[in-house]
C-alpha positions, 0 to 999 in steps of 0.5 A, spaced: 581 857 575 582 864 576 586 867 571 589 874 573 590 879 569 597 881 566 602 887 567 600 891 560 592 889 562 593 893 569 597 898 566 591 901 562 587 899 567 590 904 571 591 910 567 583 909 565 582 910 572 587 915 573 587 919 567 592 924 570 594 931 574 589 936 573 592 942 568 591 949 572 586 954 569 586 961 565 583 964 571 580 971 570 583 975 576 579 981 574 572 977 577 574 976 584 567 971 585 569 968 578 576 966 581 573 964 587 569 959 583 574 956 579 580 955 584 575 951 589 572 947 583 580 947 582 581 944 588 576 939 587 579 935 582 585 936 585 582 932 591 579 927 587 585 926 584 589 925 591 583 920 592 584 916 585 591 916 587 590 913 594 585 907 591 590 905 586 596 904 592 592 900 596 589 896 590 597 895 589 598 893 596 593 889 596 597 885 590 603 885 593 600 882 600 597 876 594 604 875 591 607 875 597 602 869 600 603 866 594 611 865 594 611 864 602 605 858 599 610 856 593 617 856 598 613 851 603 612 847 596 619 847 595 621 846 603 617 840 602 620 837 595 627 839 599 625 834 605 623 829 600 630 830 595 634 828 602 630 822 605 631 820 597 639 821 598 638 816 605 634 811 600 640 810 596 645 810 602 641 804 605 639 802 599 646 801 598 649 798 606 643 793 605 645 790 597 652 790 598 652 787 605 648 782 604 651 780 598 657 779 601 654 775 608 650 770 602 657 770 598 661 767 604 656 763 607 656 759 601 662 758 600 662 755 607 657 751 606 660 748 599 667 748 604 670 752 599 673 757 603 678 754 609 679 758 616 674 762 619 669 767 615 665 769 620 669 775 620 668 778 612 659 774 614 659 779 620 662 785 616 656 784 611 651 783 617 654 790 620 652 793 613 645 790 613 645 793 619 647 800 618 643 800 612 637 799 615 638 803 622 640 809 617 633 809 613 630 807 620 632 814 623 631 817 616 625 816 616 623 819 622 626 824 621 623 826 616 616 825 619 618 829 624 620 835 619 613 834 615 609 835 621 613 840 623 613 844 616 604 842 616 603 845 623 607 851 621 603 853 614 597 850 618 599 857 622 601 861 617 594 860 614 589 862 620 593 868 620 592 869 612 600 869 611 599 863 606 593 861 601 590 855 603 590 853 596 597 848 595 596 842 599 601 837 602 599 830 598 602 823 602 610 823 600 611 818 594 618 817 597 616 815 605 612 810 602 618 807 598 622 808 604 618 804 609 617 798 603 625 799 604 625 799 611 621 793 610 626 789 606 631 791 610 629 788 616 627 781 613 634 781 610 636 781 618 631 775 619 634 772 614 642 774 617 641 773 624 636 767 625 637 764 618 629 766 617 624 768 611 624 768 604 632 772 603 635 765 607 
């Protein structure tokens, strides 16, 4: 693990480094060689100076251009967190359509079948199969929607890598949430097996 240094440590690394601007020496005039010397020794502090100072602006360059690959690397992880948030909000959504609507097509089923309730039921059976129905389509195109934007979003930092934009250090693990929507997805559709053909261990 790297552990970088912090701002107070960079501060006196660089004054170390750059000590300051050289001051202007008493400089006899009456000596013309002596003069000569002393403002060409001037001038090459001066040069050395402008050198230092130059060195420091790229290394400073060079952090900005690591900050800036980091934040890019962090706001692909937050990207990635936003897509997982939303498939969570379809997982309710469908979650929901599938309990209630099975829930009233078994409701009404049984009553049938107890010869509880008279008339035709089969209008509140299909209202609950549509929602089972519904439940189920809406995790299905959820669910591809969110690999699609996935794969998207790794292509795209995969570029962004090659070209040394981003770090390749922060890594896309298997989204915990597409597992337990497809596990979802699922259950959704034995649940229509077991409204449509009478079938499976929801029957």
């Amino acid at each position: 693990m790297t552990i970088r240094p912090s701002i107070d440590e960079i501060v006196a690394t660089d004054v170390a480094k750059n000590p300051g601007l050289p001051s202007i020496p008493d400089i006899d005039t009456s000596n013309a060689d002596n003069a000569s010397v002393a403002y060409s020794q001037h001038r090459t502090k001066l040069s050395t100076h402008r050198t230092a100072l130059s060195e420091h602006r790229t290394d400073l360059s060079t952090q900005r251009s690591e900050m800036s690959s980091s934040r890019t690397g962090m706001s692909f992880q937050r990207t990635r967190m936003s897509a997982d948030r939303t498939l969570m909000s379809v997982i309710r959504t469908s979650l929901s359509l599938i309990g209630f609507g099975f829930t009233i097509f078994q409701f009404f089923q049984n009553l049938q079948t107890k010869g509880m309730v008279g008339g035709n039921p089969h209008a509140a059976r299909n209202f609950g199969a549509t929602l089972v129905y519904l439940g189920v389509g809406m995790v299905a195109i959820g669910i591809v929607y969110h690999v699609q934007f996935m794969l998207g979003l790794r292509e795209e930092r995969k570029d962004m890598v090659r070209e040394g934009l981003v770090h390749g250090r922060s890594r896309f693990p298997v989204s915990f949430t597409l597992v337990v929507a497809i596990l979802l997805l699922l259950i959704g559709l034995v649940a229509i097996a077991s409204v449509t053909f009478r079938v499976g261990p929801f029957d």
